[in-house]
C-alpha positions as CSV (number, residue, x, y, z in Angstrom):
1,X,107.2,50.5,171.1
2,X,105.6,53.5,172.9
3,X,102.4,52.4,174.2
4,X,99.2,54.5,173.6
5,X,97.2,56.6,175.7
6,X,94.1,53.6,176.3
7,X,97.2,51.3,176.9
8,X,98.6,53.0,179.7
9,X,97.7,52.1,183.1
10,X,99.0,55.8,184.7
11,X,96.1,57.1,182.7
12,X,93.5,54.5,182.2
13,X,90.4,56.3,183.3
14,X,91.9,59.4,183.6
15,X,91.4,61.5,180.8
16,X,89.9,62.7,177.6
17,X,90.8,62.9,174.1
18,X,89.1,64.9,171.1
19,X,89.7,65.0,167.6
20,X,88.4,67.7,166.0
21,X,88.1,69.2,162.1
22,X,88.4,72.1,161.2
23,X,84.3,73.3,162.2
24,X,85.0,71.6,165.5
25,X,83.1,68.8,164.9
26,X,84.1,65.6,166.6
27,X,85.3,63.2,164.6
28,X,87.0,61.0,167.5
29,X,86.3,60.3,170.5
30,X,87.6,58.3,173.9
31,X,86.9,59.3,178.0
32,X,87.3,58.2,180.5
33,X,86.5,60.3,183.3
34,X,83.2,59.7,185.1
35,X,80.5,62.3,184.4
36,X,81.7,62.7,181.2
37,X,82.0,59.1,180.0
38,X,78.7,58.3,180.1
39,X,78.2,60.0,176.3
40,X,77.9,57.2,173.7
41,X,80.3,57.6,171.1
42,X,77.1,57.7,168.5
43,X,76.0,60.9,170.6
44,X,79.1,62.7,170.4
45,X,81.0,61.6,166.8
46,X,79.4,64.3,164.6
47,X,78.4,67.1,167.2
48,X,80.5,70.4,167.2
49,X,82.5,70.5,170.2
50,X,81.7,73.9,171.2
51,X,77.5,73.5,171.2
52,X,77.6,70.0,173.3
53,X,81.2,70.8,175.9
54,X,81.7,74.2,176.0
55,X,79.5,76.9,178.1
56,X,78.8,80.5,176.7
57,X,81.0,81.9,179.1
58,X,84.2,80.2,177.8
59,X,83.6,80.1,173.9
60,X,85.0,82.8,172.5
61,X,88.1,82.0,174.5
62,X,88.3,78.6,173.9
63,X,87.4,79.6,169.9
64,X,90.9,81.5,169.8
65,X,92.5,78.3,171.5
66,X,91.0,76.5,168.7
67,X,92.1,78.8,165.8
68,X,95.6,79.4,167.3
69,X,96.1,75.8,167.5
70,X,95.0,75.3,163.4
71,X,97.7,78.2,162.9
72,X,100.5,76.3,164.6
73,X,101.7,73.2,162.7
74,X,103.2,70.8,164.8
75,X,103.5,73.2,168.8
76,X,101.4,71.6,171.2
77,X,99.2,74.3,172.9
78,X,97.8,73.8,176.4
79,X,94.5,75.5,177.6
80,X,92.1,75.2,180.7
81,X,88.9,75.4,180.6
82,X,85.9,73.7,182.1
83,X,83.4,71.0,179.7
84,X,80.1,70.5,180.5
85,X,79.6,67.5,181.1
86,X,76.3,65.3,180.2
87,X,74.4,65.5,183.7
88,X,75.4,69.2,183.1
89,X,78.0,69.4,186.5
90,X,81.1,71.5,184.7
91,X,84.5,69.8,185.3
92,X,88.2,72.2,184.6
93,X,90.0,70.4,182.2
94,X,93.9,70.9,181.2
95,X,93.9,70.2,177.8
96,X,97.1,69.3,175.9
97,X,95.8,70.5,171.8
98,X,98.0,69.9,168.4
99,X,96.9,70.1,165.1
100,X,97.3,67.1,163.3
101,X,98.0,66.0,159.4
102,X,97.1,62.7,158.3
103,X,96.3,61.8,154.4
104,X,96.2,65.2,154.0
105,X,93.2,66.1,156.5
106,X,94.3,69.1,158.9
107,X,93.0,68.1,162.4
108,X,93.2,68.5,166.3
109,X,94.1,66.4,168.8
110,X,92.7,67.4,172.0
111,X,93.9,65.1,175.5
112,X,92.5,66.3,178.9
113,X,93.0,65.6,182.2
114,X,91.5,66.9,185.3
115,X,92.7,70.0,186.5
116,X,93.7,68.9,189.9
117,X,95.9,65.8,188.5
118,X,97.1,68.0,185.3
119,X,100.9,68.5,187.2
120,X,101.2,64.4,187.1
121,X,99.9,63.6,184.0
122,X,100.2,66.4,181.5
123,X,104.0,64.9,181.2
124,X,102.9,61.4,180.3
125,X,100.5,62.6,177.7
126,X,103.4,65.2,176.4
127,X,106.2,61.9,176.1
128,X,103.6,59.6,174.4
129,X,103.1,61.7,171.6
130,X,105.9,63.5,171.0
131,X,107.6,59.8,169.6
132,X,105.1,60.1,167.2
């Protein structure tokens, strides 16, 4: 059985994963990474992604990421960008994005690691879920 991201010690408190609807809201949440883990998951389920992580400067790009990804069934689409995180310090993020279907509710799955270990774990992430 393929274990999942939380299981995995090659990425335990290392990254950060997002589900998102179709208005970008968060409707799941898990992180690890420091800075950024010290939302609740109270604070964050229910918030658009794009008014609590992602800066002016960066929206309307990461908006298309977002759309693109909602027009592309099934492709994993990878973006950088930086989150802001809850003491406000920005952190660059590779993100690894699909658009998921369960019970018939469209959604994305966003998992992020830090830029600078993005080369080393961006392939673990990529095998986990593509045996799904």
């Amino acid at each position: 059985m393929v274990k999942t991201i939380t299981q995995r010690s090659d990425l335990k408190d290392r990254y950060i994963r997002v589900s998102l609807d179709d208005k970008a809201t968060i409707i799941k949440f898990e992180c690890s990474l420091a800075d950024v883990n010290s939302y609740t998951e109270k604070e964050v389920i229910g918030s658009n992604w794009f008014d609590m992580f992602i800066g002016e400067t960066e929206s309307n790009d990461v908006m298309g990421v977002f759309e693109s990804v909602f027009n592309r069934s099934g492709t994993w689409v990878s973006y950088k960008n930086d989150i802001i995180c809850k003491n406000s310090k920005h952190k660059r993020i590779n993100f690894h994005n699909k658009l998921v279907e369960v019970n018939g509710i469209k959604y994305i799955d966003c998992i992020g690691v830090e830029h600078f270990e993005a080369k080393s774990l961006l392939p673990i992430v990529a095998k986990i879920y593509s045996k799904k």
